[in-house]
C-alpha positions in Angstrom: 0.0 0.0 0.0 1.2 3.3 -0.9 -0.2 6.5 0.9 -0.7 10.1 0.5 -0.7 12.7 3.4 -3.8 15.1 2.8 -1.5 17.9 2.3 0.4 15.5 -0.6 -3.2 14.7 -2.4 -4.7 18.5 -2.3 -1.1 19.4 -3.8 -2.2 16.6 -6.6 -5.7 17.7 -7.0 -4.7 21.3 -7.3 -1.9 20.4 -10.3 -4.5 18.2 -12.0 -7.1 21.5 -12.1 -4.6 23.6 -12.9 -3.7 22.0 -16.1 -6.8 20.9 -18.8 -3.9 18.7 -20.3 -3.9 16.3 -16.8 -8.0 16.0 -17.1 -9.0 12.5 -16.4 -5.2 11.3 -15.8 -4.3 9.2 -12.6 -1.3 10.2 -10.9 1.7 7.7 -11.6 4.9 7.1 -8.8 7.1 5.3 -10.2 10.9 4.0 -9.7 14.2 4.8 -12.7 17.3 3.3 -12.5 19.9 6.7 -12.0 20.0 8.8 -9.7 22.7 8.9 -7.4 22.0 6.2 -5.3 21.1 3.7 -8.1 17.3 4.1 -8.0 15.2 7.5 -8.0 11.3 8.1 -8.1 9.5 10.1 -10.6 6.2 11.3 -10.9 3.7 11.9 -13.9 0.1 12.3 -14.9 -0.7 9.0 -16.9 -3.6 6.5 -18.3 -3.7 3.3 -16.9 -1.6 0.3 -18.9 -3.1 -2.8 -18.8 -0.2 -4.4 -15.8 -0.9 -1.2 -13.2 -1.9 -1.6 -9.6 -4.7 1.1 -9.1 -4.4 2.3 -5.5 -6.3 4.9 -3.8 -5.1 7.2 -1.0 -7.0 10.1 0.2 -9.2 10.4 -2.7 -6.6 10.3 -5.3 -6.2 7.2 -7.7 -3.0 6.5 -7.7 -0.9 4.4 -11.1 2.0 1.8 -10.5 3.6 -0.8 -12.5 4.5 -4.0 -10.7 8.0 -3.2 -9.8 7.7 -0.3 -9.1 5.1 -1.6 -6.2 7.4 -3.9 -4.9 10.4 -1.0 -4.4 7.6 1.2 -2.9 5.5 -0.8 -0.6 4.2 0.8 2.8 5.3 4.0 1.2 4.3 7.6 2.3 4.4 10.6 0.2 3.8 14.1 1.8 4.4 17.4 0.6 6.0 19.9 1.8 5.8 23.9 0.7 6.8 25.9 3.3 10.3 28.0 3.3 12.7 25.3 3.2 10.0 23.1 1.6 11.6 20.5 -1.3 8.1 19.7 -2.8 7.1 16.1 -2.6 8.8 14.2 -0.1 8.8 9.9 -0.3 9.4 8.3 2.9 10.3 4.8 1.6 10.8 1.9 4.3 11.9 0.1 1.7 15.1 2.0 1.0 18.4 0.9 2.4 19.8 4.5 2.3 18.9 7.2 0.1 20.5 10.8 -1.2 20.4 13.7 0.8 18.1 15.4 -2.0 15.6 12.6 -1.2 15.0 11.9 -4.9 16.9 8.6 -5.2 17.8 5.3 -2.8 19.2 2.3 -2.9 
């Protein structure tokens, strides 16, 4: 299971209205090889593929392909906006260690 924190799903919400070109696309969190700890997450607005897990956290439908899933499980995903904020923030317990910019893990 992968969740949102309510501030991380009205940050969603309010992106999706803000662009027509998101209408009807599901958020997708996925995991790259790169970064520099060897894996790194990524965000988009997507349509469903015919192998996605279809979660739902907070009101927001969320899109993830299998192994992505398994890198991701019991994840939480806040965001965070305030002086110092670095946007959206993954708290992964799945991670061994990840990079201080919080964008990649091994």
């Amino acid at each position: 299971m992968i969740t949102l924190t309510p501030r991380a799903a009205a940050q969603i919400r309010h992106m999706q209205a803000a662009d027509a070109e998101n209408s009807g696309r599901l958020l997708r969190v996925l995991v790259e090889s790169g970064g520099c700890s060897g894996h790194q997450y990524g965000m988009s607005f997507d349509s469903p593929k015919p192998d996605d897990a279809q979660i739902e956290s907070e009101g927001v439908q969320i899109l993830m392909d299998p192994a992505s899933l398994a890198h991701m499980r019991g994840s939480r995903i806040d965001f965070d906006d305030g002086l110092q904020g670095k946007g959206f923030e993954i708290q992964n317990p799945n991670a061994k260690s990840t990079c201080g910019c919080g964008k990649s893990f091994a």
